[in-house]
Backbone as numpy.savetxt, mean C-alpha at the origin, in Angstrom:
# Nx Ny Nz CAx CAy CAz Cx Cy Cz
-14.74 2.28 -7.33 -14.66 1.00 -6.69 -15.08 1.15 -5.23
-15.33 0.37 -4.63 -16.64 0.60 -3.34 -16.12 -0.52 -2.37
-15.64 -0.32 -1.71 -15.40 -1.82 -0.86 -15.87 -2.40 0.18
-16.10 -3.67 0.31 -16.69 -4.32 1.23 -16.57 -3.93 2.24
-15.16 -3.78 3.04 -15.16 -3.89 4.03 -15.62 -2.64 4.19
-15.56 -2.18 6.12 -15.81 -1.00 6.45 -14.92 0.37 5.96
-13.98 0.11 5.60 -13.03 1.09 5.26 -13.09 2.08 3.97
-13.77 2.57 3.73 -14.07 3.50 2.17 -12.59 3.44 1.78
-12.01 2.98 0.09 -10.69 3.78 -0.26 -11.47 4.56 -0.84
-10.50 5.79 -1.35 -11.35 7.28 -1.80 -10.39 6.72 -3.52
-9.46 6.43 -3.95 -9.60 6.69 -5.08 -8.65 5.10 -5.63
-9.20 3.51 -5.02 -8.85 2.78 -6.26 -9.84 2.75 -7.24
-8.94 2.32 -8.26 -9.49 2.80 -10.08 -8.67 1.48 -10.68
-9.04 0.60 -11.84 -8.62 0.50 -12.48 -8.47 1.15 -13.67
-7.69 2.15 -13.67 -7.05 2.88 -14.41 -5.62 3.02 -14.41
-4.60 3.64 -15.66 -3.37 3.75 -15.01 -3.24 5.58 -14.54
-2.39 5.57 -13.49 -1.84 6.84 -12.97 -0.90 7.46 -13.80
-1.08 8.53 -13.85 0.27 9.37 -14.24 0.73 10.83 -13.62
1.80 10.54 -13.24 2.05 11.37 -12.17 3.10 12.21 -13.03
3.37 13.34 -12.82 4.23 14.63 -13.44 5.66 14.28 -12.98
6.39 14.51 -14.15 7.88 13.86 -13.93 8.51 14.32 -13.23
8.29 15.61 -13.19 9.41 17.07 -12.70 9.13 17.49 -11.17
7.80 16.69 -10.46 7.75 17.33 -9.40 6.19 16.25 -8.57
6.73 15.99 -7.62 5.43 15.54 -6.78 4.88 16.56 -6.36
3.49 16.28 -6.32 2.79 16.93 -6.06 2.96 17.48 -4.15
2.33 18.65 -3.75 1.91 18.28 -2.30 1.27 17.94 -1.62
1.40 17.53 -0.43 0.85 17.25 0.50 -0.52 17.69 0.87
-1.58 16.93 0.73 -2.83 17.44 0.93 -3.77 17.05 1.91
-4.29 17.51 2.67 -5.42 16.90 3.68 -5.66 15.31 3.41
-6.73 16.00 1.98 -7.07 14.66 1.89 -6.07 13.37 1.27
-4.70 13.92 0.72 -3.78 12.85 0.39 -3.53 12.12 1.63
-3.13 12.83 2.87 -3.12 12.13 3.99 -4.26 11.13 4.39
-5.42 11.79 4.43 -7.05 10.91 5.03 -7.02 9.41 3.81
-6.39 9.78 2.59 -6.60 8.52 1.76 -5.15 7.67 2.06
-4.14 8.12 2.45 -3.15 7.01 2.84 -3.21 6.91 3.78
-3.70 7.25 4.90 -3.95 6.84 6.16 -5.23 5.40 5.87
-5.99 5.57 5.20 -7.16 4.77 5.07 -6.74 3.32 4.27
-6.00 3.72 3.18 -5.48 2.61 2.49 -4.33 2.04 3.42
-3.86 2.85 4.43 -3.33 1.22 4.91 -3.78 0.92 6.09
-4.52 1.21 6.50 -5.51 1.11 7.42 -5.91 -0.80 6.69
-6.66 -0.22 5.71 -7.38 -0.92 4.69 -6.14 -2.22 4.72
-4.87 -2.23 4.00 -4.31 -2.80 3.51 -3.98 -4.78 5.03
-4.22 -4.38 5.91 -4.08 -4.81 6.92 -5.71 -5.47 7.56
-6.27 -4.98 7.19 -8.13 -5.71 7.20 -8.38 -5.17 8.88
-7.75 -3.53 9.05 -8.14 -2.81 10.16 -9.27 -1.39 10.43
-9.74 -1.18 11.31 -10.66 0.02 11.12 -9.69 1.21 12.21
-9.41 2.84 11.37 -8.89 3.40 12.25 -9.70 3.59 13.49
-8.67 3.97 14.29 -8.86 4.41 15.90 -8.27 5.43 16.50
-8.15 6.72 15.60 -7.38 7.08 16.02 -7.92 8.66 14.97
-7.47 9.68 15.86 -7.82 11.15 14.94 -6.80 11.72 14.01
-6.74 11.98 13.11 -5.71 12.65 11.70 -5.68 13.91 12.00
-4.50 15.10 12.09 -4.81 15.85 12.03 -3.76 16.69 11.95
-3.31 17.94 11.42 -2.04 18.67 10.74 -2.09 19.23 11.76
-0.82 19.82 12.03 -0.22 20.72 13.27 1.35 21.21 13.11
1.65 22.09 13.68 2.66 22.76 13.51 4.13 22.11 13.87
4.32 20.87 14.07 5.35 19.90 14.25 6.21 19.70 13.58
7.43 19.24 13.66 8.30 18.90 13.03 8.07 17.94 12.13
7.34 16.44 12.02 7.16 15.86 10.96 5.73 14.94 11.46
6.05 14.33 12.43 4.59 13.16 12.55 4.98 12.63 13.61
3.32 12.72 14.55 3.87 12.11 15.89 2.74 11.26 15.85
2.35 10.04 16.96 1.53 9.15 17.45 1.23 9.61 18.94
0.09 9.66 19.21 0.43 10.41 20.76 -1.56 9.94 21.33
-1.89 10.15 22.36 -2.84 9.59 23.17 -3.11 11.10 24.30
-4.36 12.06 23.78 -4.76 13.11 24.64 -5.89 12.93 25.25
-6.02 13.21 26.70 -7.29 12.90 27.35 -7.79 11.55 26.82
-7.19 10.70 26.85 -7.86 9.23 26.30 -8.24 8.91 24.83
-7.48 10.16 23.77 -7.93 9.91 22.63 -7.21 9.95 21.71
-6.57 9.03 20.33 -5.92 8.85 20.35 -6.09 9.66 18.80
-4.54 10.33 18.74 -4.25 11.02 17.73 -2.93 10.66 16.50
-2.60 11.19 15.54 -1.35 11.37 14.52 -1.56 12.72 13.99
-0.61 13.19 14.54 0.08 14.86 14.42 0.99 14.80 12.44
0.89 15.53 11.95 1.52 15.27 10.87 1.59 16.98 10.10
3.14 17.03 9.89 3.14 18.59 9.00 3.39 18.53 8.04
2.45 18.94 7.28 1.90 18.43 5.23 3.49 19.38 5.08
4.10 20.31 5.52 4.91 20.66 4.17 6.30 19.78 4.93
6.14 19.29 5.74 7.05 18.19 6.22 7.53 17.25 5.05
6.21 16.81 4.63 5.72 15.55 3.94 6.16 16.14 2.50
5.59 17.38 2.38 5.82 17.35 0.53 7.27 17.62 0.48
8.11 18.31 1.53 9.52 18.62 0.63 9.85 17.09 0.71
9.34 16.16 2.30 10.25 14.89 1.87 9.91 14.23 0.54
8.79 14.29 0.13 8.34 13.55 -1.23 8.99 14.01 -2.37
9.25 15.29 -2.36 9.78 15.82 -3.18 11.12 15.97 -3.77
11.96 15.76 -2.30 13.07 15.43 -2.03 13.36 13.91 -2.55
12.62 12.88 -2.72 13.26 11.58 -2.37 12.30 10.66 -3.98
11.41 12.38 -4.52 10.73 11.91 -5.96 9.62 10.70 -5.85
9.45 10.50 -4.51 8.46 9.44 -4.51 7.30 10.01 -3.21
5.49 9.47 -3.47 4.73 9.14 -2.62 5.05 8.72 -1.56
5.76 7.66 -1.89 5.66 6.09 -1.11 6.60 6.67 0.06
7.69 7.94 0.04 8.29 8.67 1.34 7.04 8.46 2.51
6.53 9.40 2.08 5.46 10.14 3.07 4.24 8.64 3.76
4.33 8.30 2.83 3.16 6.70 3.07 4.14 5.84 4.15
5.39 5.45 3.76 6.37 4.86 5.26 6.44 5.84 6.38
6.34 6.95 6.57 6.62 7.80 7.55 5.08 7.61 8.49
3.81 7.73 7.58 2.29 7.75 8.25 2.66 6.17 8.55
2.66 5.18 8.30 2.64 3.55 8.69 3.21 3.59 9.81
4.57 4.14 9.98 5.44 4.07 11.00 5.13 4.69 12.44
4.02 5.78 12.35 3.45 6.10 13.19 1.94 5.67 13.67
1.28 4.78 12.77 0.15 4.03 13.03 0.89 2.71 13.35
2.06 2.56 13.28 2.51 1.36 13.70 2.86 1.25 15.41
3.09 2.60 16.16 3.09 3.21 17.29 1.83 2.67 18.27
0.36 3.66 17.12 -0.63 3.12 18.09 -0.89 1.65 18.00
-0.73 0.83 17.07 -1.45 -0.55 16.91 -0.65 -1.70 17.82
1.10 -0.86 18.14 1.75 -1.75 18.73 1.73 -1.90 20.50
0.88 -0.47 20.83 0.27 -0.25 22.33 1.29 0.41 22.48
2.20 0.93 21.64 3.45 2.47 21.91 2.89 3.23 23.03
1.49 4.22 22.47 1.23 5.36 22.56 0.53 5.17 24.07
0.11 3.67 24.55 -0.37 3.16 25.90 0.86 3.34 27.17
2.09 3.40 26.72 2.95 3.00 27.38 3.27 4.86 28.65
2.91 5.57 27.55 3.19 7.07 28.32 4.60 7.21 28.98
5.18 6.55 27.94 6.71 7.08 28.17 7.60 7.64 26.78
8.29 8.23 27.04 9.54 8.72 25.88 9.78 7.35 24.49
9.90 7.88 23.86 10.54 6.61 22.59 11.70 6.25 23.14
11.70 4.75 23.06 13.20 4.28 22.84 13.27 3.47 21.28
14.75 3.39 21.36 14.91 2.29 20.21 14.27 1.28 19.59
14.09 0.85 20.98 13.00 -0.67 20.81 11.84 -0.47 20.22
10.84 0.70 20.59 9.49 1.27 20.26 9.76 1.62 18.38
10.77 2.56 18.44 11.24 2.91 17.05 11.06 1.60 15.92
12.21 0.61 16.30 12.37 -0.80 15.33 11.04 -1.27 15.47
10.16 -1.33 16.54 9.08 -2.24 16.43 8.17 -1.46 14.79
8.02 0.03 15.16 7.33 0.87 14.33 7.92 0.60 13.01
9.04 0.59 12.67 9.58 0.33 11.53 9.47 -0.54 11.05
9.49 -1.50 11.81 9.24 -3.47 10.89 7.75 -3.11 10.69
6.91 -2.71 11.53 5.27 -2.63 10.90 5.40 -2.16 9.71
5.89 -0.68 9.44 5.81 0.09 8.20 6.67 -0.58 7.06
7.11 -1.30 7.00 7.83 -2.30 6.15 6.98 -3.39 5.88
6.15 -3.76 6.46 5.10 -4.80 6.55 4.30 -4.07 5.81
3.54 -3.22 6.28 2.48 -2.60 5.57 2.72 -2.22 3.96
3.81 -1.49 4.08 3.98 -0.81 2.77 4.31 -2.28 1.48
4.69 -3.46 1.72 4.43 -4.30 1.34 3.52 -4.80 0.69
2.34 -4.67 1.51 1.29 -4.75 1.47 0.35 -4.03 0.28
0.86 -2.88 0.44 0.76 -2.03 -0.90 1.08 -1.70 -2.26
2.11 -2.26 -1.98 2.90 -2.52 -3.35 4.20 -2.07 -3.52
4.90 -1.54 -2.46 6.07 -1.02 -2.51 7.06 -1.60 -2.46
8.32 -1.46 -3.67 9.31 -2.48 -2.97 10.08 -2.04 -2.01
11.10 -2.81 -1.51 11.62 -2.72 -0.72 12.08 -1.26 -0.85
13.09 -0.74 -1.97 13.68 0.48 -1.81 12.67 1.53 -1.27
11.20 1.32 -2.03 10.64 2.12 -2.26 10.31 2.66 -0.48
10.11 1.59 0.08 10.00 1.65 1.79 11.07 1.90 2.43
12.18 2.14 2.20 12.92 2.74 3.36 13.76 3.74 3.01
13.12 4.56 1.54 13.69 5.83 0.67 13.58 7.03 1.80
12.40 7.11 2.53 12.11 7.91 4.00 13.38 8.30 4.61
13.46 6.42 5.47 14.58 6.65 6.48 15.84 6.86 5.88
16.34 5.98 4.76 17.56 6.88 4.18 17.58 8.09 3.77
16.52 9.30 4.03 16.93 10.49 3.68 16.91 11.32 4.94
15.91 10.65 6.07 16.13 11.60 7.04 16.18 11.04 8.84
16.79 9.77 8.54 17.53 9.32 10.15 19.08 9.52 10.23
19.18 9.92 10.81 20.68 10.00 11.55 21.89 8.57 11.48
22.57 8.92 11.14 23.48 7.83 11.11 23.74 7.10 12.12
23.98 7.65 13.34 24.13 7.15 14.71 23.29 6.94 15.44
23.27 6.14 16.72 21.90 5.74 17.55 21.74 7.51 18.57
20.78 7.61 18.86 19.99 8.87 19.49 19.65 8.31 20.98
18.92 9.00 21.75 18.23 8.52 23.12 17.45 7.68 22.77
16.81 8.41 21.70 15.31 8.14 21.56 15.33 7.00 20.11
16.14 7.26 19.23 16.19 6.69 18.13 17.21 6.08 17.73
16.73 4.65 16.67 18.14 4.22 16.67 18.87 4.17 15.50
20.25 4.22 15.02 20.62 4.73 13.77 20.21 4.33 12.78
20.60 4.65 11.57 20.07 4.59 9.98 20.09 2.93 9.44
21.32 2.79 9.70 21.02 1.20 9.48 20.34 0.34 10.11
20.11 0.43 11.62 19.31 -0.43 12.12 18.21 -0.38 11.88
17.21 1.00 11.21 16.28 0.95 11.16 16.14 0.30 9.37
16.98 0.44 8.75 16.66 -0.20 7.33 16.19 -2.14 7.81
17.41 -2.38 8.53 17.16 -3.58 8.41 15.96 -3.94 9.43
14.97 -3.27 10.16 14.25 -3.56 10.60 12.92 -3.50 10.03
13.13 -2.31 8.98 12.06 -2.28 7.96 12.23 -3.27 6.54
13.28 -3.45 6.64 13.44 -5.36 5.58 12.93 -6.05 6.33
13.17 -6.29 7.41 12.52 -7.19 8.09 11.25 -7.81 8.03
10.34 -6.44 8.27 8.61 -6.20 8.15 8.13 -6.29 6.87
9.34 -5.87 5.54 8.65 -5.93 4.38 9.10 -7.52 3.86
9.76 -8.58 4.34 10.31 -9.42 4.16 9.32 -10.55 4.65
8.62 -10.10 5.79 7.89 -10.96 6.55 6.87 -11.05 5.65
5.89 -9.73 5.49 4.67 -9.88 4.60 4.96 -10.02 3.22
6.70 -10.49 2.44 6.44 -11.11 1.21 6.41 -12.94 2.08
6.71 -13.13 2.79 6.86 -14.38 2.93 5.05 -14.83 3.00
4.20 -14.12 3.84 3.16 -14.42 3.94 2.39 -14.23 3.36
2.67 -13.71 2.11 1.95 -13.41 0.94 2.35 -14.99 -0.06
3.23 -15.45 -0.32 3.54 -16.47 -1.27 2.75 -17.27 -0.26
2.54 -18.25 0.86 2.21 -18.64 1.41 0.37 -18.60 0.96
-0.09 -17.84 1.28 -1.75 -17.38 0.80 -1.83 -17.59 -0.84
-0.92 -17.24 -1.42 -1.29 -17.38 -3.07 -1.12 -18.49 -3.29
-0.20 -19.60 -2.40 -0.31 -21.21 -2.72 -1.19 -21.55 -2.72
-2.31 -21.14 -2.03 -3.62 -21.31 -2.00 -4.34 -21.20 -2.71
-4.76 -20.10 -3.20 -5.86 -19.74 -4.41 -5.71 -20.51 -5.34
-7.10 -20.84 -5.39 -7.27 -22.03 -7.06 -6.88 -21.46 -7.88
-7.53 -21.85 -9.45 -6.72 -21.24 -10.33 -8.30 -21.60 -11.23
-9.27 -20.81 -11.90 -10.34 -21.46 -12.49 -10.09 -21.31 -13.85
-9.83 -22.39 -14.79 -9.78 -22.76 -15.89 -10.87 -22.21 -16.86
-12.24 -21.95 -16.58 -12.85 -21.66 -17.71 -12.24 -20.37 -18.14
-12.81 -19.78 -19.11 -12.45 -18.46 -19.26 -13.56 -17.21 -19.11
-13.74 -16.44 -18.60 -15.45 -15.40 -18.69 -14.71 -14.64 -19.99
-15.44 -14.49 -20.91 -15.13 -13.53 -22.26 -15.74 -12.46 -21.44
-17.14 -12.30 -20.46 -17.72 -11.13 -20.22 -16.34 -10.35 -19.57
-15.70 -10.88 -18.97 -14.64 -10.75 -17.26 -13.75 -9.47 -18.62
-13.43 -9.91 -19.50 -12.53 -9.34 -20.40 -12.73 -8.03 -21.47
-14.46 -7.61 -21.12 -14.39 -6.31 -21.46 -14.60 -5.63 -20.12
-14.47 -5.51 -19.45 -14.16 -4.87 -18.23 -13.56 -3.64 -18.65
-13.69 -2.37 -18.61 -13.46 -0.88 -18.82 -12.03 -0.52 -18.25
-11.42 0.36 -19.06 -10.64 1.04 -18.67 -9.09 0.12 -18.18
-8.92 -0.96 -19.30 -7.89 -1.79 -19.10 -7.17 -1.54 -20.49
-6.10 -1.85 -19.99 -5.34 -1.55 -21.13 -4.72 -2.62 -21.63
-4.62 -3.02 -23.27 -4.15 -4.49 -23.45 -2.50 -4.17 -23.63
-1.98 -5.27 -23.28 -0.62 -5.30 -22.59 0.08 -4.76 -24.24
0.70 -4.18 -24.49 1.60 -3.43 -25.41 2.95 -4.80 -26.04
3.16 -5.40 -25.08 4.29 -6.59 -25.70 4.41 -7.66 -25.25
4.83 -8.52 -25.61 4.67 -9.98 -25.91 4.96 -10.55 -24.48
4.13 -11.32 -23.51 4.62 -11.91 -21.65 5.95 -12.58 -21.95
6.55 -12.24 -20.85 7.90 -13.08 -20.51 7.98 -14.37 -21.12
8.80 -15.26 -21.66 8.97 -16.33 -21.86 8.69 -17.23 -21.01
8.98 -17.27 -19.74 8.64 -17.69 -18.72 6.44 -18.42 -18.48
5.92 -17.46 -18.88 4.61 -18.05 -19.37 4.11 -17.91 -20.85
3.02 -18.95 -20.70 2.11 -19.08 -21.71 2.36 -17.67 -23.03
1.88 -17.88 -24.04 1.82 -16.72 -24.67 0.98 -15.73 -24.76
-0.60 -16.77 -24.12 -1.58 -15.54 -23.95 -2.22 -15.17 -22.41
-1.20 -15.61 -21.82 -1.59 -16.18 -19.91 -2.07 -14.33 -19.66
-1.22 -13.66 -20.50 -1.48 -12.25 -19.74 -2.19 -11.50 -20.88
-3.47 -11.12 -20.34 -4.64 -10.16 -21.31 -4.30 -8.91 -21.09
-4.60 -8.58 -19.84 -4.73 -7.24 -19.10 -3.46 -6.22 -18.56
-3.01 -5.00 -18.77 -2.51 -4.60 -17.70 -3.31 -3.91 -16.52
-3.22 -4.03 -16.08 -4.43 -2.82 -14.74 -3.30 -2.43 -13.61
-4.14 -1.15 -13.60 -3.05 0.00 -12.94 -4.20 0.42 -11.76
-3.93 0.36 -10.30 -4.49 1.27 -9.41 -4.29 2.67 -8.60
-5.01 3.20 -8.61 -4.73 4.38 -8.22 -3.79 4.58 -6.86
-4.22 3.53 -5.72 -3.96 3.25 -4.96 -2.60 3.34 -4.67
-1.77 2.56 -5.45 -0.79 2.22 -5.48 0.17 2.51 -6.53
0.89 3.55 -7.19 1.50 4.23 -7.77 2.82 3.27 -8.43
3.14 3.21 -9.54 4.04 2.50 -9.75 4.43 1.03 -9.60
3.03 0.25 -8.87 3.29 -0.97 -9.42 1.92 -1.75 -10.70
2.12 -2.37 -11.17 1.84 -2.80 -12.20 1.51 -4.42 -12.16
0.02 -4.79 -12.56 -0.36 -5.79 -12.22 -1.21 -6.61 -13.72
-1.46 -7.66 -13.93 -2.01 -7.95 -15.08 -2.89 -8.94 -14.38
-4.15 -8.92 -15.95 -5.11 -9.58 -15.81 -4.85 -10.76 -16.82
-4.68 -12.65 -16.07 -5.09 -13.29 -16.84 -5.84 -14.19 -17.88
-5.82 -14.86 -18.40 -7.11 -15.71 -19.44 -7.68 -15.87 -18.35
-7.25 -16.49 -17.16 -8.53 -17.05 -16.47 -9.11 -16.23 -15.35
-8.67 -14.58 -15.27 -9.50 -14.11 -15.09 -8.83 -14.00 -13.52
-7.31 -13.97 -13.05 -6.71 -13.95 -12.01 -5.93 -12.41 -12.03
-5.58 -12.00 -10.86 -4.88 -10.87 -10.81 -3.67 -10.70 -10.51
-2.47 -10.87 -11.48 -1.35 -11.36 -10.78 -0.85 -10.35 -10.79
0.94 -10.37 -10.33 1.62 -9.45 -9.92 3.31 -9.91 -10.43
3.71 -9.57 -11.02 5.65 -9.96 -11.00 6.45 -9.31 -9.90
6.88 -10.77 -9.49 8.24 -10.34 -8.78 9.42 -11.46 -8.74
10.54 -10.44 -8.95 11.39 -11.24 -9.12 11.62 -12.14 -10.46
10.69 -11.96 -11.74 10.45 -13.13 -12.59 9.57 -13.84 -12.53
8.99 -13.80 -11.35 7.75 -14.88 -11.33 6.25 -14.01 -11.14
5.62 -14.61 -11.37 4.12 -14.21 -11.46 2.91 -14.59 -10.29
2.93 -14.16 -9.42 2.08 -14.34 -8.09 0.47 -14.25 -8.35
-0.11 -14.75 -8.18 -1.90 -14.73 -8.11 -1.72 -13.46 -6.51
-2.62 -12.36 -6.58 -3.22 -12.01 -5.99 -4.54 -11.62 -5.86
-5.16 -11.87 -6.82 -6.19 -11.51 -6.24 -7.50 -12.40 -7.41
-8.60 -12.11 -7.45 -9.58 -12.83 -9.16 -10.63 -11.62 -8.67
-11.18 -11.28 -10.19 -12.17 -10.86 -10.61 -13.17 -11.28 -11.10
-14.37 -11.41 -10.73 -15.52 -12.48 -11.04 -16.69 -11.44 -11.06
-17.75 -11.97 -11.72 -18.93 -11.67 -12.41 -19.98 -11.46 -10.75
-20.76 -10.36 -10.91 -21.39 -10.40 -9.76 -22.96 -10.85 -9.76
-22.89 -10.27 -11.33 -24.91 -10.38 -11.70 -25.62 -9.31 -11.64
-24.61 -8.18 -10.89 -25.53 -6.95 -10.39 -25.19 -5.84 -11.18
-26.19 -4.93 -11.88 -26.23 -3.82 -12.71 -25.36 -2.81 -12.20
-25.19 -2.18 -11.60 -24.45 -1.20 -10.92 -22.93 -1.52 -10.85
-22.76 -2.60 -9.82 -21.39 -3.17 -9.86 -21.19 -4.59 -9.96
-21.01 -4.79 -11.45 -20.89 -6.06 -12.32 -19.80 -7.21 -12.18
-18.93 -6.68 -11.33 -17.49 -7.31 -10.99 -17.18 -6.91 -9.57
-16.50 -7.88 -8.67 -15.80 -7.84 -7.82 -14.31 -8.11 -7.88
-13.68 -7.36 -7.42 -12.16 -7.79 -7.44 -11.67 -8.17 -5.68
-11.36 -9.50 -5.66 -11.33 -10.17 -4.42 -9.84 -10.65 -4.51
-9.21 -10.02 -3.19 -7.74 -10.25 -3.02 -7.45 -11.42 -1.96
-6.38 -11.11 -0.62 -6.35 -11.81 0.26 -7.03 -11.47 1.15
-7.39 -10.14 1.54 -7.77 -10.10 2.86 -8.68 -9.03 2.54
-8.88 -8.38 1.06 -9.92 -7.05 1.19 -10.96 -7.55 -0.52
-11.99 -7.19 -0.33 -12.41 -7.31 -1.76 -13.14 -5.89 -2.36
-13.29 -5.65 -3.25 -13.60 -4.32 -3.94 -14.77 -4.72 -5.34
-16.19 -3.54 -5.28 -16.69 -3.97 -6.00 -16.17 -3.13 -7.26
-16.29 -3.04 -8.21 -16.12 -2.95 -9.62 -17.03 -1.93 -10.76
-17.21 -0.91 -10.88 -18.12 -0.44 -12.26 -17.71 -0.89 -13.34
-18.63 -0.60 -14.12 -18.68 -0.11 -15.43 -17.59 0.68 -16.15
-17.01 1.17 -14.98 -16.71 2.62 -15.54 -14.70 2.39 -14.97
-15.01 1.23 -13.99 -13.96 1.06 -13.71 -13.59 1.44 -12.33
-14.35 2.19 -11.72 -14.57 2.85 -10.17 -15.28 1.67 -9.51
């Protein structure tokens, strides 16, 4: 899959993932360069900023000779992933520190306070949103490794949960908001429905809709563990809560190479054959 915008993702797929029960994987260069990018991506932003492993305690945001960096120690990252059984650890921890530079943190050339902290945290709650994470899944991080009590520099465990509800609370609100929007196109494309590498849904949709509203399941690489379906008319929804959200449609392009576009709110992605 190839995307419009400037931002390369390196591996959405409609395909489903399967990840090994017994153990996350580690921390890899390029696992970092692709979650740094996807939420880069997820936000309709271009980085500004240099990636790069170093001998640190976990992940910093920081500004050298005028250039702006994220410090990050991969085996930091894999015991926390490993520790807490999820990706999505290590993906709130990188947000939270791109949430630093985007918020003019790293401009300020002073020490962290609290304030800087919560701001970073409601971003990474926002973002990871954005991605597909639920709520738990975004603040599994800070419940395993902030301090209970407020710090100089940092502020305790609970304040930062509810500041990262906050951010992930905001971008569900502004997400229902945008899907009120999107039409809804009634014909049906039969072409739209052999589309590769989809899997037809295994059991019968919620009562709640139609009986044949849901064709498709489609799984992205991108995003690990959430789960999205394709309907008759060729929309990309999402469940939450019981209900069924439009995010995104897939439509016919005309073009040999990449025959489909998959067009969301704010990013669109072209489509193979093949499912890439």
């Amino acid at each position: 899959m190839r995307s419009i915008s400037s931002v390369t993702l390196l591996i959405w797929c409609l395909v489903t993932v399967a990840f090994a029960e017994d153990k996350v994987p580690n921390f890899t260069s390029v696992q970092a360069e692709t979650t740094i990018n996807t939420i880069i991506s997820s936000i309709g932003l271009q980085p500004n900023f240099e990636l790069q492993s170093a001998a640190i305690y976990s992940a910093s945001a920081t500004i050298i000779n005028g250039k702006r960096y994220i410090f990050y120690n991969p085996d930091f990252f894999t015991k926390l992933n490993q520790q807490t059984g999820t990706e999505w650890a290590s993906v709130s921890i990188l947000a939270h520190e791109i949430g630093h530079h985007l918020n003019g943190h790293t401009l300020l050339g002073a020490n962290s306070t609290s304030a800087i902290e919560l701001e970073a945290d409601e971003f990474s709650g926002f973002v990871l949103f954005k991605m597909g994470a639920s709520l738990d899944d975004s603040q599994i991080a800070i419940k395993q490794i902030a301090n209970v009590q407020d710090s100089e520099t940092h502020p305790g465990r609970a304040k930062r949960l509810i500041a990262i509800a906050q951010g992930w609370n905001r971008a569900h609100v502004q997400s229902e908001v945008s899907l009120s929007r999107i039409p809804v196109t009634r014909k049906i494309d039969e072409n739209t429905k052999k589309i590769v590498q989809l899997q037809r849904k295994p059991t019968e949709p919620p009562k709640t809709v139609p009986k044949n509203y849901l064709v498709y399941v489609v799984k992205l690489h991108a995003q690990p563990g959430v789960t999205y379906f394709l309907t008759a008319q060729n929309n990309l929804v999402r469940k939450y809560n019981n209900q069924y959200f439009i995010v995104g449609k897939i439509k016919r392009t005309g073009k040999t190479t990449y025959p489909y576009v998959l067009s969301g709110n704010s990013s669109s992605f072209f489509v193979s054959q093949t499912g890439l």
